[in-house]
N, C-alpha and C positions, 0 to 999 in steps of 0.2 A: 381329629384333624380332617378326616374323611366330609364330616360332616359342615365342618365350617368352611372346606373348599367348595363344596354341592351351595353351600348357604351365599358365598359370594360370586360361583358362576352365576347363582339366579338372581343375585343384585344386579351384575354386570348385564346379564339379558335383558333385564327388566329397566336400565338405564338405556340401551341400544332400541328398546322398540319405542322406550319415551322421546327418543331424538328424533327416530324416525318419523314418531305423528307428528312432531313439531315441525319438522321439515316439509312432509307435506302438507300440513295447516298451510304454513308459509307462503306455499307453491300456489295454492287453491288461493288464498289472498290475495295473492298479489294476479292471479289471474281472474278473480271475481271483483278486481275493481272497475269501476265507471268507463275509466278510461280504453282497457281490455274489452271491456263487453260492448262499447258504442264502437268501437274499432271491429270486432266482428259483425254486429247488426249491421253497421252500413255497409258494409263488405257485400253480404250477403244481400241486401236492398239493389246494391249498384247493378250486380249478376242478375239479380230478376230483372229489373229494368230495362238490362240489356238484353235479355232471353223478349221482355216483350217484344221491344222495338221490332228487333232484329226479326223475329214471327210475325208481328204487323206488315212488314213491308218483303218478308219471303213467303207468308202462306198465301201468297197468291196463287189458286188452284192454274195448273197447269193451260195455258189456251187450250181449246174444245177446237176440234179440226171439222173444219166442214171437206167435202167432196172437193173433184175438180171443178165442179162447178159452181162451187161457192155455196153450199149447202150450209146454212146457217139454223141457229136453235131459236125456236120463238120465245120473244121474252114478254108478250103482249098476254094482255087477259086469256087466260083458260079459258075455251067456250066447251060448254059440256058434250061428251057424245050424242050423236043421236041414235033415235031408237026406230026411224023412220024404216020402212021398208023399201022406199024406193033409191034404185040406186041412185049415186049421187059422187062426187068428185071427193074420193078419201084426201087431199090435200087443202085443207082449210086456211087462208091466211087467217091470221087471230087479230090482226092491227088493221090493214086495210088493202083492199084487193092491188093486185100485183098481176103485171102482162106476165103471164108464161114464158120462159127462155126457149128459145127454139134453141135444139140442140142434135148435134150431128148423130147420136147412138139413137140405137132403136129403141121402139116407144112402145106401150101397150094400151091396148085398144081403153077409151076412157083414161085416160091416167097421163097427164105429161110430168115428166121425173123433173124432180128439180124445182120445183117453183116455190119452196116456201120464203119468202119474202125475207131480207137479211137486214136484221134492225140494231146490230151491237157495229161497233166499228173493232172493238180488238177481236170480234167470231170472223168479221169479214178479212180483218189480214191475214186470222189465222186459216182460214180458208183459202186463200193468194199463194199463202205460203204450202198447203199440201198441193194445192195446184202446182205451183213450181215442183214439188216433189216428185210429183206423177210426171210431171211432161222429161222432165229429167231423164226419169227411168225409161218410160216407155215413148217421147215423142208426142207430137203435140196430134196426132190421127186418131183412132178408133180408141174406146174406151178399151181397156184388158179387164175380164172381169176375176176378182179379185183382189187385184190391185189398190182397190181402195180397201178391202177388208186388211192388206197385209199393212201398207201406210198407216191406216188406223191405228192397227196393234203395236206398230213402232211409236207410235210420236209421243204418245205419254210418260215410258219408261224413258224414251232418249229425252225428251225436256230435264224430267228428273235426275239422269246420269249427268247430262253436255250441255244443257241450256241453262239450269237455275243456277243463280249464284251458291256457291259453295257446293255443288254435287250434291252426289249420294251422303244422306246425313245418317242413316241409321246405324252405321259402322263406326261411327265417331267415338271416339273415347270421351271426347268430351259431349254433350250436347245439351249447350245453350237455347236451342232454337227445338225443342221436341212437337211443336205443334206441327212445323213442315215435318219431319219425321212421322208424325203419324199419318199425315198425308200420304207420304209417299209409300207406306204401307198398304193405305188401301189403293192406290194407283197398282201395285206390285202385286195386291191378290188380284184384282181384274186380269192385269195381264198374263198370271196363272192360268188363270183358269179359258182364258183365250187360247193359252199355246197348247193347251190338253184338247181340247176339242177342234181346234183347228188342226193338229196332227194324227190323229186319232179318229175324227171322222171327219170334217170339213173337206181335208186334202185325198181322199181314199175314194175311192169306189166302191168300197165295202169292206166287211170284217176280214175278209183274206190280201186285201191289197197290202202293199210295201208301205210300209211308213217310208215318206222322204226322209233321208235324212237330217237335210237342213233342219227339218222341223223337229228333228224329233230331237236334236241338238239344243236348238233354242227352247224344246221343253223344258228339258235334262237341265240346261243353264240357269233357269228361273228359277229352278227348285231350290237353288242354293240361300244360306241361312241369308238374310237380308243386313243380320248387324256380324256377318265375317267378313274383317279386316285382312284377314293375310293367308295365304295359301289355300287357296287364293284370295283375293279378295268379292265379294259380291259386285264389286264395278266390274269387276274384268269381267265376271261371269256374265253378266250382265248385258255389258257390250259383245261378246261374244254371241247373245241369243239375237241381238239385233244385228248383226250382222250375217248370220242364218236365214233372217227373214228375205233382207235386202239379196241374197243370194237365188233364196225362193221366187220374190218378183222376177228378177231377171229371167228364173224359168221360167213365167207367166208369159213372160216378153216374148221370147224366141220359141212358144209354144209346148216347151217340154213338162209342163206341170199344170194342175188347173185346180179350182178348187169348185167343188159339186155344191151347188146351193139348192140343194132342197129342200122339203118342209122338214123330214125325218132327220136331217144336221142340224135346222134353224130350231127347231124344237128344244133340245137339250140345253143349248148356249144359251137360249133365253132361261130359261129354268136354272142356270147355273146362275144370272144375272139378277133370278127375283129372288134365290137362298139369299145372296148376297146382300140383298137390300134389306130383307127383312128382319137379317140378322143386325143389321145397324138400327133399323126401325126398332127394334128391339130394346139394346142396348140404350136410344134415345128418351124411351118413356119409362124405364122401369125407375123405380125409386129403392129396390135392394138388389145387392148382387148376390151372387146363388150361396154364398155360407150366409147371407140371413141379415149381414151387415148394410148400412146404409151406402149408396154411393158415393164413393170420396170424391170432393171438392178436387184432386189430382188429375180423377178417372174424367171427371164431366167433360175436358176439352181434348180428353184423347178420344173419347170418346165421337165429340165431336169431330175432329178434323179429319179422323180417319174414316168418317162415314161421308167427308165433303170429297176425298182425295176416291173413296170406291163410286160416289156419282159423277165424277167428273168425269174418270176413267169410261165409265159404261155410257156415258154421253157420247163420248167420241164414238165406240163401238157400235153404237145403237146408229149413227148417221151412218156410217159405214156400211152395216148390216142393210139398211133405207135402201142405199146405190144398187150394192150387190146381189140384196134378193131383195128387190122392188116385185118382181115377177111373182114371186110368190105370196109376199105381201099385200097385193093388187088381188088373185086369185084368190086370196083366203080371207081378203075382206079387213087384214088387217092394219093396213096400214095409216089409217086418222089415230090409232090405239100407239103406232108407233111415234108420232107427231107427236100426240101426247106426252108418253114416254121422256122423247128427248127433250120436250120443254120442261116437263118437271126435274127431270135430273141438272139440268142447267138452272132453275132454279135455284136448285140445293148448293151451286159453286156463287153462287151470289151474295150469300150471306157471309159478310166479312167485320164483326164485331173486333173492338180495341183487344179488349178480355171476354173471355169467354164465361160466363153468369150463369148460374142456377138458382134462380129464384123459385119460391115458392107458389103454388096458384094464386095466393090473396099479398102475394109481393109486389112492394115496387120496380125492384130491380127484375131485369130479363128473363127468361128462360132460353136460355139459348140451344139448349138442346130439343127442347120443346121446336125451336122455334125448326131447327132443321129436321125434327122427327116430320113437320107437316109434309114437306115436298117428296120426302124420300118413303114418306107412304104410298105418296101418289103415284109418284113414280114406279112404284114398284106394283100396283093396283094396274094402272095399265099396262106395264109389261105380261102381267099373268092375262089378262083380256089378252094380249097379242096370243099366248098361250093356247090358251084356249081355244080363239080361234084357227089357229094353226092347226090346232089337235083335231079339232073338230073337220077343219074343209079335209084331213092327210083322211082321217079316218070313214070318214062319213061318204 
């Protein structure tokens, strides 16, 4: 009896697991028809189409701020540096000579500030627009120096936060639109690495002085993860660091704060500015990633956009830098390396592809990464020339 009950549990088993595969055959059927499968494919089609669109018409790199005086980026032919020994007027126009602005701040000897010739119409509003910023804050009188390095450090991250459509994307649960997200990735390490050196030693007197602490608030606040949602979120923290800043001008304003532009500050921020480029430079030519694999067809436009979003960023900072330490720019001979500089990085926000390509050398189709590895060499080629000469006039 024992054995004929053992003998029909394992029929009855062996009947329950046969229903079971039949059931799920069934399922896998009916979800493996034509119908099911053209229903998800286009699903899936429509979401990219709409992630393009929507990244075609929002990765537009951040406006690039000119000064209060309308400081714009040259987009006219590179003329090569010269090797001449005589001095000579470090401010080149590249497109076609241009009267000098006469301007109320003081001037240094050989050198009138301001004059490179402004040829974009959306560099020049954006430059109208940090004019209006500045006069806001401090009046329409004497330049405040700093003031334009602190503006600078604002206007990227607040575009990002309050100006683009749809905010901060990188905390998104969803994101359709990852190309502006990596943009505003490398906008967000720029402005890192800005708040660390301008707290740290820009705003000090030295290794013993007080950190402000507006500054060292808005450090603290940047630090936070870029894709945290809640508690807080990275907007708040965010706006929180830009309103530190805005706090800082106004000590610029009424004289209780200042920021020391010497060679021995200007030195590091640039060296934090050419790691940064040539880590992207990097990323743009290599053809494996470091476990050995080829570069995914995913990576190439993160690639890309986040190496357009880190030269935009240091566009802005670099014309900034131009205003605030001209002075030492002028004295150390560097300053046609910085003109440079911010033409090449401006370059690199220029290049605005439907989809982003990686072609091969002997392909038809683009290399798009290729095509932004070229300026963000350059770019980064002259920043270390500024370097250098820096290093050279502090030491020498």
């Amino acid at each position: 009896m024992d054995e004929l009950k053992d003998k029909t549990d394992t029929q009855q088993e062996v009947r329950s697991d046969e229903a079971e595969k039949k059931q799920t055959n069934k399922m896998l059927a009916m979800l493996m028809t034509p119908k099911v499968i053209g229903g998800i494919v286009g699903t899936l089609v429509v979401l990219w189409l709409f992630s393009v669109v929507i990244g075609f018409f929002q990765k537009k790199p951040a406006p690039a701020v000119g000064m209060s005086s309308g400081i714009d980026v040259q987009t006219g032919p590179i003329r090569p540096m010269t090797t001449n020994s005589k001095p000579e007027s470090p401010v080149m126009p590249m497109q076609r000579p241009v009267q000098p602005e006469v301007q109320p701040s003081k001037s240094v000897a050989g050198y009138t500030p301001y004059s490179i010739p402004k040829t974009s119409e959306e560099n020049k509003a954006a430059a109208d627009n940090l004019k209006r910023t500045m006069t806001a804050v401090m009046g329409s009188g004497q330049r405040i120096k700093g003031v334009a390095f602190l503006t600078a450090a604002i206007e990227p991250i607040d575009y990002e936060l309050n100006k683009r459509w749809w905010g901060w994307r990188s905390n998104d649960l969803i994101e359709p639109t990852d190309n502006v997200n990596k943009f505003q990735l490398g906008v967000l390490e720029v402005t890192r690495r800005t708040a660390v050196h301008l707290a740290q030693r820009i705003s000090r007197t030295g290794n013993t002085a007080v950190i402000d602490p507006d500054l060292e608030q808005a450090m603290n606040r940047l630090m936070v993860k870029a894709n945290q949602w809640w508690l807080p979120s990275a907007e708040s923290q965010y706006q929180d660091a830009i309103n530190g800043y805005k706090n800082f001008i106004k000590k610029l304003e009424k004289g209780e704060a200042a920021i020391y532009t010497r060679a021995e500050n200007l030195e590091p921020l640039l060296q934090s500015y050419a790691d940064l480029l040539g880590a992207c430079d990097q990323n743009l030519v290599k053809s494996m990633e470091e476990d050995g694999k080829s570069v995914s067809w995913f990576k190439v436009d993160d690639y890309f956009y986040y190496s357009q979003g880190i030269a935009s960023a240091i566009k802005t900072m670099l014309i900034a830098i131009r205003e605030d330490f001209s002075e030492v720019l002028v004295k150390m001979q560097a300053m046609e390396a910085m003109d440079h500089a911010i033409a090449w990085n401006g370059r690199a926000t220029e290049i605005k592809p439907l989809i982003v390509l990686d072609g091969g050398a002997g392909s038809i189709f683009a290399n798009h990464r290729a095509n932004m590895a070229a300026p963000i060499s350059h770019a980064r080629f002259y920043v270390e020339v500024m370097i250098k000469a820096v290093t050279a006039g502090r030491t020498g």
